[in-house]
C-alpha positions as CSV (number, residue, x, y, z in Angstrom):
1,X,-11.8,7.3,7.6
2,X,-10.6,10.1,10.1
3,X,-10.8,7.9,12.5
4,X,-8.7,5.0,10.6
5,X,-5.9,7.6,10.0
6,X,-5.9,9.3,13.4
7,X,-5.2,5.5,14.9
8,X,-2.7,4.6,11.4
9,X,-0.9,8.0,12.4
10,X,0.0,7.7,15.8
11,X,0.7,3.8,15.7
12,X,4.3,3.6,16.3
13,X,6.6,0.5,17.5
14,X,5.1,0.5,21.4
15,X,8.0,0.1,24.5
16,X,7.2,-2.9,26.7
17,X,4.0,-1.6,28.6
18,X,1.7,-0.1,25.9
19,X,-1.3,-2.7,25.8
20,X,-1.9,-2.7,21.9
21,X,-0.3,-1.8,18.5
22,X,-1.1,1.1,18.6
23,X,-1.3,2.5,22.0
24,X,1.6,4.1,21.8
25,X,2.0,7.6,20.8
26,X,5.0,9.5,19.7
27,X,5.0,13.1,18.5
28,X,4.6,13.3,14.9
29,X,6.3,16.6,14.2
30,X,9.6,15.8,13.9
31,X,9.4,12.8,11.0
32,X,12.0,13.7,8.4
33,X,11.4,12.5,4.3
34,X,12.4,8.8,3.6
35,X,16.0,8.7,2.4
36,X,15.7,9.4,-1.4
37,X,16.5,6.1,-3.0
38,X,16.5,4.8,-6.7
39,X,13.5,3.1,-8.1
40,X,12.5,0.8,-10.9
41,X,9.7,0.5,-13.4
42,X,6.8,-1.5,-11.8
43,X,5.6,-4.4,-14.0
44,X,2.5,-2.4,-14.9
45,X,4.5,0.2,-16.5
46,X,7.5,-2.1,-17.5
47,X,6.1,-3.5,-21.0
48,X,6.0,-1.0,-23.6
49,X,3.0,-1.5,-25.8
50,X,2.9,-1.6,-29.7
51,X,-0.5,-0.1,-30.1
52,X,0.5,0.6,-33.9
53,X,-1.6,0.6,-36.8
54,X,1.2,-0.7,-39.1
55,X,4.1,-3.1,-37.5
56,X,7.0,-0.1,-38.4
57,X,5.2,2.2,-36.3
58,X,6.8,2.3,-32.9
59,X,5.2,3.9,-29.5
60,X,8.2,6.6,-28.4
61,X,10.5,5.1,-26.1
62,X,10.9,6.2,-22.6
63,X,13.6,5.2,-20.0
64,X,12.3,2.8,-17.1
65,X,11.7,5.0,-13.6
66,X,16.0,3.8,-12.4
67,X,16.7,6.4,-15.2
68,X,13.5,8.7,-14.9
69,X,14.2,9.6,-11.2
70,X,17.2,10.5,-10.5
71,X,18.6,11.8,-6.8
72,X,16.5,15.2,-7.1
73,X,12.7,13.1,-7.6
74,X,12.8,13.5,-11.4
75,X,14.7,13.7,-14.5
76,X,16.0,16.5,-15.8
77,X,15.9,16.2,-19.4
78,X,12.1,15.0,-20.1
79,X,10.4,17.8,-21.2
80,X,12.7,19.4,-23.8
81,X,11.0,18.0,-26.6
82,X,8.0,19.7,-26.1
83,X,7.4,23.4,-26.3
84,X,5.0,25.2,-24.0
85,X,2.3,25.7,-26.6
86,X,-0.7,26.6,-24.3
87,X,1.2,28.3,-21.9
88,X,0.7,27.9,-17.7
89,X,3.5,25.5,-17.2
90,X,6.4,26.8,-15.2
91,X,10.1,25.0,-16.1
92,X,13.2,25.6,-14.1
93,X,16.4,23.8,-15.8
94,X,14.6,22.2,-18.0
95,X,12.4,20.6,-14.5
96,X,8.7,21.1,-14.7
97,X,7.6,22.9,-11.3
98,X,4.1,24.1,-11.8
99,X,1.8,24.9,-13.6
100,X,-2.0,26.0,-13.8
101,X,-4.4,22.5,-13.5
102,X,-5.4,23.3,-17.2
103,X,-2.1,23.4,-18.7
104,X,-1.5,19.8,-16.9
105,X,-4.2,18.4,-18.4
106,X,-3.5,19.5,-21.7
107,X,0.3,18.4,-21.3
108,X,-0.9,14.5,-20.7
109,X,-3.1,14.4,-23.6
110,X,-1.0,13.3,-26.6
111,X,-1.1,14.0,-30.3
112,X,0.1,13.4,-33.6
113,X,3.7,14.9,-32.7
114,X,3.4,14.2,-28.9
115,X,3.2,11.8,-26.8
116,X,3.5,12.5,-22.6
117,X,6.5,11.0,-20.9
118,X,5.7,8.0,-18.5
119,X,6.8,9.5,-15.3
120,X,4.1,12.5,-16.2
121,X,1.4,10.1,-16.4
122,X,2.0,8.5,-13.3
123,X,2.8,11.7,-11.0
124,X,-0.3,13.4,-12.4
125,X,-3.1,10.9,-12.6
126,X,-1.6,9.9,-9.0
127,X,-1.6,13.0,-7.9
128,X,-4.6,14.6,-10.0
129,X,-7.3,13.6,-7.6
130,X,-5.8,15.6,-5.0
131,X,-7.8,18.5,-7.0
132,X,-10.8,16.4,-8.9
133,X,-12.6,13.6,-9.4
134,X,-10.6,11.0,-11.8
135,X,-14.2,10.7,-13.8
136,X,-13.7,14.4,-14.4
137,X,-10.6,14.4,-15.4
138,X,-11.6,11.7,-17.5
139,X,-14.0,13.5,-19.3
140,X,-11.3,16.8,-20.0
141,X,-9.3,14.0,-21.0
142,X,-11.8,12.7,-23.7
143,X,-13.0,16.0,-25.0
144,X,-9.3,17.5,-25.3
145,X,-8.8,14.1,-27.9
146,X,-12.0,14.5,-29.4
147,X,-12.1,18.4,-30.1
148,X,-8.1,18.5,-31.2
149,X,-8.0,15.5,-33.5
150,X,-11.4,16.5,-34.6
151,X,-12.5,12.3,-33.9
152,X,-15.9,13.7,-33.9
153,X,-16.3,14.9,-38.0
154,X,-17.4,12.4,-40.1
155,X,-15.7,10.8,-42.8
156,X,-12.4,10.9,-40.2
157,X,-9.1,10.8,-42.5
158,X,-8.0,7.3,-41.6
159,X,-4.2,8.8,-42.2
160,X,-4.6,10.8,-39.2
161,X,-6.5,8.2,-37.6
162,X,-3.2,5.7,-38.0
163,X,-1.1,8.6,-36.8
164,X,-3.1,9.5,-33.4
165,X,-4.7,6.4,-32.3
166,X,-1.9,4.2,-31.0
167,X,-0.6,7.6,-28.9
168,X,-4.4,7.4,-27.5
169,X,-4.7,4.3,-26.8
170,X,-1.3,4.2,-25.2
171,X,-2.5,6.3,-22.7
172,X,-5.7,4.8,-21.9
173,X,-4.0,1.1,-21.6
174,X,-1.8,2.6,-19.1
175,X,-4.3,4.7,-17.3
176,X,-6.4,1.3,-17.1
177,X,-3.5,-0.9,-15.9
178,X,-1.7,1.4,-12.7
179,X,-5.0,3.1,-11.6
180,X,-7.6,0.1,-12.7
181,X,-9.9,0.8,-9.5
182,X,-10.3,4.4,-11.1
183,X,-12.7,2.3,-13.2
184,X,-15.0,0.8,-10.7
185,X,-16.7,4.1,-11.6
186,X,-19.4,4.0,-14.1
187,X,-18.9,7.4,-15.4
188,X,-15.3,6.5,-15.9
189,X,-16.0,3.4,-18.2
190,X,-18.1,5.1,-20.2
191,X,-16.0,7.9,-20.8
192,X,-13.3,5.1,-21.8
193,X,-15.5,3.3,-23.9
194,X,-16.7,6.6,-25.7
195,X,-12.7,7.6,-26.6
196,X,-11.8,3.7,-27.0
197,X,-14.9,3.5,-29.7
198,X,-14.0,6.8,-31.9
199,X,-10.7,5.9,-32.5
200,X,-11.8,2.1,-33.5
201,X,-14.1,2.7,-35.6
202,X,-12.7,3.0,-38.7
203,X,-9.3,0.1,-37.7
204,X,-10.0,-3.5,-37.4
205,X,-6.6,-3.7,-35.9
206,X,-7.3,-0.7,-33.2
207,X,-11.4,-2.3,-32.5
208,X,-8.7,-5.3,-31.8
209,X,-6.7,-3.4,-28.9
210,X,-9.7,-1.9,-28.0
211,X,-11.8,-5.0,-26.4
212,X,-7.8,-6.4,-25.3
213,X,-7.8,-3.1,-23.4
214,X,-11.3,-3.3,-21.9
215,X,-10.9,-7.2,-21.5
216,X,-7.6,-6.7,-19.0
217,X,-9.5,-4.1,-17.1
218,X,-12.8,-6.1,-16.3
219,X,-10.6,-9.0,-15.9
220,X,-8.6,-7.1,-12.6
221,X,-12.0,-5.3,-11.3
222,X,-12.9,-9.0,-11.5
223,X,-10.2,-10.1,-9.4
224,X,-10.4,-7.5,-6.9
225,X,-13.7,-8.1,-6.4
226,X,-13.3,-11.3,-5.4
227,X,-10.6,-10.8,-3.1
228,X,-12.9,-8.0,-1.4
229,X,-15.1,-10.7,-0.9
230,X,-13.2,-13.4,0.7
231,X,-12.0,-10.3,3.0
232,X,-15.2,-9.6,4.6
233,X,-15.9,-13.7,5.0
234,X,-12.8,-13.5,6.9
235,X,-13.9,-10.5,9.2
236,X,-17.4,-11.9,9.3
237,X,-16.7,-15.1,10.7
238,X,-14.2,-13.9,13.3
239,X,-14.8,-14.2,16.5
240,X,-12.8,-13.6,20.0
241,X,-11.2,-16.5,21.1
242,X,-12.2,-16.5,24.4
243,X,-15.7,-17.4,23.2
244,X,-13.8,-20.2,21.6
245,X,-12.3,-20.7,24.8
246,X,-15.0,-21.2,26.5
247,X,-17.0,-23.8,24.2
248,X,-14.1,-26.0,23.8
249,X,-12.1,-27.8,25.8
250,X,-8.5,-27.0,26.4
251,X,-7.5,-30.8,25.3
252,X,-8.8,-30.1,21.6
253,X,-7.7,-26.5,20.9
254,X,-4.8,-25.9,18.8
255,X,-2.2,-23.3,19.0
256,X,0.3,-22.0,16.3
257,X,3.7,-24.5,17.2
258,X,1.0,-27.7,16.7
259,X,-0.3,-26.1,13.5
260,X,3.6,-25.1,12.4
261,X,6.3,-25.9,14.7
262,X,8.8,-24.6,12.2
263,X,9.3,-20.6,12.2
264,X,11.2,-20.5,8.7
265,X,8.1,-21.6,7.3
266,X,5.8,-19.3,9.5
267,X,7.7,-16.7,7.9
268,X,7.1,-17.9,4.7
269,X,3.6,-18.3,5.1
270,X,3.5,-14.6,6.8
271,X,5.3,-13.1,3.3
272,X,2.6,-15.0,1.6
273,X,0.1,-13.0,2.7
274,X,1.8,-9.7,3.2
275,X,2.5,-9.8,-0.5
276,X,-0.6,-11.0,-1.3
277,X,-2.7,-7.8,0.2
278,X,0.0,-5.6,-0.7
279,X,-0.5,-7.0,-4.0
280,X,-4.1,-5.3,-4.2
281,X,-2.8,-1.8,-3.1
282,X,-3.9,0.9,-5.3
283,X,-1.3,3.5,-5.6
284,X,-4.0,6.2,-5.3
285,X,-5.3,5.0,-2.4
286,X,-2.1,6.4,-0.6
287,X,-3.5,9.9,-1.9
288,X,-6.9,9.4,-2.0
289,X,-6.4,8.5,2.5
290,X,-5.5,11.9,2.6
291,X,-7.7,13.9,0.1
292,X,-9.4,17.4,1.2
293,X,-11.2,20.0,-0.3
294,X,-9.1,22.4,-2.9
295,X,-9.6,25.7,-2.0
296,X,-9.6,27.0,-5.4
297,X,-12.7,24.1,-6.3
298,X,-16.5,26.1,-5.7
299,X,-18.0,22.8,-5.5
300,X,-19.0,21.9,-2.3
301,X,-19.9,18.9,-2.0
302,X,-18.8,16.3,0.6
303,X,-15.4,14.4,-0.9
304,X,-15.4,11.4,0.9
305,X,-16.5,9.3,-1.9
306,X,-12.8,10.0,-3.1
307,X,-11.8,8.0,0.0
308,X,-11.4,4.6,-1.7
309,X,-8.9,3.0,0.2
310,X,-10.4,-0.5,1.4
311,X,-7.3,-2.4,0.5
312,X,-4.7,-0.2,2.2
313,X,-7.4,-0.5,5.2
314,X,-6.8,-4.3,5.1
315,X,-3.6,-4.5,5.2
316,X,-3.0,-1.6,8.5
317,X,-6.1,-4.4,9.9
318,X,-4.3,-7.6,9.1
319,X,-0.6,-5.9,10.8
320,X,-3.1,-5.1,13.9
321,X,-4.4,-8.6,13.5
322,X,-1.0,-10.0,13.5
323,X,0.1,-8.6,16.6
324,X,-2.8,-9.6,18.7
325,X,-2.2,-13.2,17.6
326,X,1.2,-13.3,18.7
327,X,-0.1,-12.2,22.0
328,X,-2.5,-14.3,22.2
329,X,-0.7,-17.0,21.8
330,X,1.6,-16.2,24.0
331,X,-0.7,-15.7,26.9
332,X,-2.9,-18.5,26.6
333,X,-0.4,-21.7,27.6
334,X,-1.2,-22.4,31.0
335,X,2.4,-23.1,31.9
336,X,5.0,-20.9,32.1
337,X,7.8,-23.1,30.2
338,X,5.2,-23.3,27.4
339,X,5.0,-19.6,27.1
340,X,8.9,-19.2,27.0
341,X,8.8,-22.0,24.8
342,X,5.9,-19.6,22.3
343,X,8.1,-16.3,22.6
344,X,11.1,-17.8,21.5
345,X,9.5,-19.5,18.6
346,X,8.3,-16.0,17.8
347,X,11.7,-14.5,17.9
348,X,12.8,-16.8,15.6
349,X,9.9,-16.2,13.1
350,X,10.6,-12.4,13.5
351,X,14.5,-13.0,12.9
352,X,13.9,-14.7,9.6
353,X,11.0,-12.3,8.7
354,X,13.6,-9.8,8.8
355,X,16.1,-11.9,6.6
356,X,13.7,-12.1,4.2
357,X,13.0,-8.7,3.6
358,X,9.8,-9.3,5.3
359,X,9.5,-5.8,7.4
360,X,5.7,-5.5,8.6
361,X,5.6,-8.7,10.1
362,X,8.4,-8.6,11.6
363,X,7.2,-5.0,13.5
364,X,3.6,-6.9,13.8
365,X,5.4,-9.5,16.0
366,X,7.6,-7.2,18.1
367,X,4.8,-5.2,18.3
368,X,2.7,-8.2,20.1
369,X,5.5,-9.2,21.9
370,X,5.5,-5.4,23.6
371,X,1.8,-5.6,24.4
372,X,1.2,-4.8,28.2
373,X,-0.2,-8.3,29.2
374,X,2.9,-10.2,27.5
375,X,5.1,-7.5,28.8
376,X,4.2,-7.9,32.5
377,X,4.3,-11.7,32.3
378,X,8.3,-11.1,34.6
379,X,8.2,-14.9,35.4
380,X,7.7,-16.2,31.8
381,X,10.7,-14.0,30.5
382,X,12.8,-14.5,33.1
383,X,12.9,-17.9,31.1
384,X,13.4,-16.9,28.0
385,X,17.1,-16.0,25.7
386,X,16.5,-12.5,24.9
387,X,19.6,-12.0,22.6
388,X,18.2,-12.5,19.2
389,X,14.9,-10.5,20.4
390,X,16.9,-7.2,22.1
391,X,19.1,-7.2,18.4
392,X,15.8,-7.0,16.6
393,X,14.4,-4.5,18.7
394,X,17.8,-2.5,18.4
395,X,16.9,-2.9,14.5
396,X,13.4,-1.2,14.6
397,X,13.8,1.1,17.2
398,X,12.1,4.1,16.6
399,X,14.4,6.3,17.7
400,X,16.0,9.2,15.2
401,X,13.2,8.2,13.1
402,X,13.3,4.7,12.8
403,X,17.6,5.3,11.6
404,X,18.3,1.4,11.8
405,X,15.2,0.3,10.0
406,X,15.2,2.4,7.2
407,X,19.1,1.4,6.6
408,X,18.1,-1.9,6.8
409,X,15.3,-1.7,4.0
410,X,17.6,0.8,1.6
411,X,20.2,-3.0,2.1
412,X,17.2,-4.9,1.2
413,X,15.8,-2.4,-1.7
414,X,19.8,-2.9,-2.8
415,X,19.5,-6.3,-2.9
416,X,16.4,-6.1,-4.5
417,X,17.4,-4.2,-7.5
418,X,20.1,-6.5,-8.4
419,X,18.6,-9.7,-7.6
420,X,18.4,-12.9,-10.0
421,X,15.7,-14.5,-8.4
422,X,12.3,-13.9,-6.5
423,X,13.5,-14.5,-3.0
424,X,15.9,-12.2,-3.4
425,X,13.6,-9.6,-4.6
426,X,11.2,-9.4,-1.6
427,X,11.2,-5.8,0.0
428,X,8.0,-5.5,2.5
429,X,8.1,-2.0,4.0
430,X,6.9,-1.3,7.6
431,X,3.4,0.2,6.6
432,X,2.3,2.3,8.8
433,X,5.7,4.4,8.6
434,X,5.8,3.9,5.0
435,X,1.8,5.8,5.2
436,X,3.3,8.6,7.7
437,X,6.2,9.5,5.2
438,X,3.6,10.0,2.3
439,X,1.4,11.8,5.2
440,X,4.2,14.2,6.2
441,X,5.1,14.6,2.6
442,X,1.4,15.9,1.7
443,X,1.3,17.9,4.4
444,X,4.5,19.3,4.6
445,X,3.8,21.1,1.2
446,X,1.2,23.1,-0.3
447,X,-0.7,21.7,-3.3
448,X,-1.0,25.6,-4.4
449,X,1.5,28.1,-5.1
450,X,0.3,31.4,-3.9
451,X,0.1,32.0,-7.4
452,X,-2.4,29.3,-8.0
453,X,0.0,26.7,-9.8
454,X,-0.1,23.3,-8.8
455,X,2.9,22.5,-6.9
456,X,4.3,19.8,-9.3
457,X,8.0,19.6,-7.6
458,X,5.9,18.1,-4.7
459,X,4.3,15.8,-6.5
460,X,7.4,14.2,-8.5
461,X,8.6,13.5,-5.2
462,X,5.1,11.8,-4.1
463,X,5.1,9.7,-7.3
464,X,8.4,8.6,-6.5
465,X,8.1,7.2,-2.9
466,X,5.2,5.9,-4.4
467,X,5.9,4.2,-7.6
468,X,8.8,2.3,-5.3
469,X,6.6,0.7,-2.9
470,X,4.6,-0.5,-6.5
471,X,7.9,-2.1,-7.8
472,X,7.9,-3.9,-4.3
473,X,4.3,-5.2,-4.7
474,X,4.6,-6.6,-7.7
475,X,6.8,-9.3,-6.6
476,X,6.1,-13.0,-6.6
477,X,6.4,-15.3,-3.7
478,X,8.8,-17.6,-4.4
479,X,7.5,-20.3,-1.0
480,X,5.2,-22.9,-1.7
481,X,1.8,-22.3,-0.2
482,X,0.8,-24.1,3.4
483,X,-3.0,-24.0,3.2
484,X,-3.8,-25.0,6.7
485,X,-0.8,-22.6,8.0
486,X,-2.4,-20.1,5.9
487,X,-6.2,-20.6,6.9
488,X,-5.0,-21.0,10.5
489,X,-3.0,-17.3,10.7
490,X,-6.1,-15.7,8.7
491,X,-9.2,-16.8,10.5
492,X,-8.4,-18.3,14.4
493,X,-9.5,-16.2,16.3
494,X,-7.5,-13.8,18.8
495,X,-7.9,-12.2,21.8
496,X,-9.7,-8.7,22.7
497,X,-7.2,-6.5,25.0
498,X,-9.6,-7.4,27.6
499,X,-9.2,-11.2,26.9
500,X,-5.7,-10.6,27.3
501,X,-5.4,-9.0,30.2
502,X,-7.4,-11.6,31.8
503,X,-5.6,-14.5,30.3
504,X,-1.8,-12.3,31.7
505,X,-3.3,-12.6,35.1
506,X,-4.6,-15.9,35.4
507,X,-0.8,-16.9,33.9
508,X,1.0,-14.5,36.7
509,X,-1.1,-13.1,39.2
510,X,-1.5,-9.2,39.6
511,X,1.5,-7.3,41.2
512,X,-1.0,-4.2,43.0
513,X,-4.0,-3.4,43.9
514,X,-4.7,-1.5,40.3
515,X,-4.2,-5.2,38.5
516,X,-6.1,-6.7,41.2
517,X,-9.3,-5.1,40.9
518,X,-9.0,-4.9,37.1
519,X,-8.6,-8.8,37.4
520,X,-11.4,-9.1,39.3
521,X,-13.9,-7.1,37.1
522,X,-12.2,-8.6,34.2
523,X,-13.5,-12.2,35.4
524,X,-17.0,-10.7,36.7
525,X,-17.4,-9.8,33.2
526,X,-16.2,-12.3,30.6
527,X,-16.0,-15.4,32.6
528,X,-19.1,-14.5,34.8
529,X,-17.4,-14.9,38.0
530,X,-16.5,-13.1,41.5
């Protein structure tokens, strides 16, 4: 994992030269926050739920995240309705700033008169693991329920049990559907299935809910299973494609314009599959990459299990694999008019990548198209129209902080709030900036107040950036699915940076004496000759 996030943290768009997509460091220092923007209530958190034991009985209403967030990272008007009753919390204007970890446990366990705002839920149980295990605070969770609503003393007053349970189970259904991979855990379900089991027992309608609730959740750890699954067939089965090179002859290979010689549907199939991987992002895994040990915790012990964060790992692997393809197949046409011919077909797959809304990709392929070995290949350019490429470098150019990229996505994060369809709605961030935000967020701010007190203000702020990029994710792709476009961009294999250095130089011979011996002991070892 360190090493994951030292690479993830200094991969930055690479000037013509740098041989790989992340070869190219710029000072991290000087990153400023992501330009506050509105959000909107992922789908997961969208659909209020009637956990009621009669049908007049209501869940309490609260606003979608457009309303709960306002300019400053959080509403100012949420938490007048509840009174500080076990003290710790710290309010300013009405806006919860800290408070002692106890006290925000207790304030996101509801009862009979209370019921915790949405917003809360999400910035604390995304931010909550910062400072414990979820299964622990699972367990406070469950024994805060049980002891105050006394679930545990037989011959329960079903009254009470009409009154409470909905609230409970309200909070468990939403717990189970933003942070499902929370529940991967053993000690986690079983803690869930203890709480979910009390308050059913003595409801047909709540024992109902109950297996609904449990149901959804196996059904998604289901899911992501699976997907886990096809994702290391994928990496197993890869191979270098010089090996491939090698084995078959040149007459019989394919490259990507006879697989898909149109680049609006490349770009299609690319947002396919970036929305598809984003779509198994956990939102804690953007905490959880960054997790250390609390200073105020005595326990010891080593934290990595915490560390879950497989999926974003795919996706940072599949923008690297990206870029290495479009190199690739760029520097393996023999002929030079059949390179121009591949780099130009990329430019035009990166220029409707980025009128999609389809970010990454689009930086993947720029990205490629910067490596060293295309970069040096003088001849090949020299034949190619650069226009449309130099404005889309001019779009993500990293300078003043990526300025022309990030107005570009607030234009598409416009467009996306106020679209009426699905193609309208697509918003694919650059990921590896959207990862150094959160990481100069986190460590731009203390957890701890000297005092102690959490640092909520930071948090809100977390949870925002956050539960946008979740709104994105949820989004359906609206193309029709190209199988063999898809299986060819996941699994053909691409070149190594050695591979691709040796293919640059066969295409254009070495310039000095540096790129002449590194030809030569580039041959020596993967073609086996002098």
């Amino acid at each position: 994992m360190a090493k994951f996030l030292a690479e993830l943290l200094g991969c930055v768009l690479p000037d013509k030269g740098a041989s790989s997509a992340c070869e190219s460091r710029q000072s991290c220092g000087g990153v400023k926050q992501s330009t506050k923007q509105k959000t909107v209530l992922f789908s997961t958190l969208a659909k209020e739920k009637s956990l009621t034991a009669h049908k007049q009985e209501r869940m309490p209403q609260t606003p979608p995240f457009a309303a709960m967030f306002d300019s400053s990272g959080y509403n100012r008007n949420l938490y007048q309705s509840k009174e500080d009753s076990c003290g710790g919390l710290y309010y300013h204007d009405n806006n919860l700033l800290s408070g002692s970890l106890e006290a925000l446990i207790q304030h996101l366990v509801p009862n009979v008169d209370y019921y915790p705002d949405r917003t809360y839920i999400f910035t604390f149980l995304l931010s909550s693991r910062l400072f414990m295990h979820p299964y622990e605070l699972m367990a406070k969770v469950c024994h805060l329920c049980i002891e105050q609503q006394s679930l545990s003393e037989p011959g329960l007053d079903k009254n009470r049990i009409r009154k409470i349970a909905p609230k409970i189970l309200q909070l468990l259904t939403e717990w189970t559907e933003t942070f499902p991979y929370d529940f991967r855990d053993e000690r986690m379900m079983r803690n869930l299935k203890e709480l979910a089991q009390r308050i059913a027992s003595g409801d047909e309608m709540y024992r109902k809910n109950v297996q609904q609730l449990l149901q959804n959740l196996l059904r998604k750890l289901a899911t992501v299973s699976q997907y886990e699954e096809v994702l290391a067939k994928i990496n197993a089965t890869s191979t270098d494609r010089l090996t491939v090179l090698k084995t078959k002859p040149q007459s019989i290979q394919r490259d990507i314009i006879t697989v898909c010689n149109d680049p609006y549907a490349l770009a299609q199939q690319l947002t396919h599959i970036e929305l598809e991987r984003l779509n198994y992002i956990g939102p804690e895994e953007f905490v959880q990459a960054f997790v250390q040990k609390d200073p105020l915790d005595n326990d010891k012990s080593c934290y990595g299990d915490r560390k879950k964060t497989r999926n974003l790992e795919a996706y940072v692997e599949w923008f690297n694999r990206l870029s290495y393809l479009v190199a690739t197949e760029i520097c393996m046409p023999v002929k030079k008019k059949h390179r121009a011919r591949v780099i130009e077909y990329f430019i035009d797959v990166a220029r409707e990548c980025f009128n999609i809304g389809n970010f990454n990709s689009l930086m993947a392929i720029i990205s490629g198209m910067n490596m060293s070995p295309v970069s040096r290949l003088k001849k090949t350019w020299a034949k190619v129209k650069t226009a449309k490429f130099d404005i889309l470098e001019h779009q993500m150019d990293p300078s003043s902080n990526f300025y022309n990229y990030r107005t570009a996505l607030r234009g598409a994060a416009q467009r996306s709030l106020t679209a009426h369809s699905n193609r309208e709605k697509i918003v694919i961030p650059f990921f590896s900036l959207l990862i150094k935000d959160i990481y100069f967020l986190n460590e731009g701010c203390a957890n701890r107040l000297p005092n102690g007190h959490v640092n909520f203000e930071k948090f809100w702020e977390l949870a925002k950036q956050v539960s946008e990029f979740m709104t994105w994710k949820q989004v359906e792709c609206p193309f029709e699915r190209d199988r063999k476009i898809l299986q060819y961009l996941l699994t053909i294999p691409v070149f190594s940076d050695d591979a691709l250095y040796l293919a640059s130089y066969e295409s254009e011979s070495p310039e000095n004496h540096i790129e002449k011996d590194r030809w030569k002991t580039l041959r020596s070892t993967l073609l086996g000759r002098v």
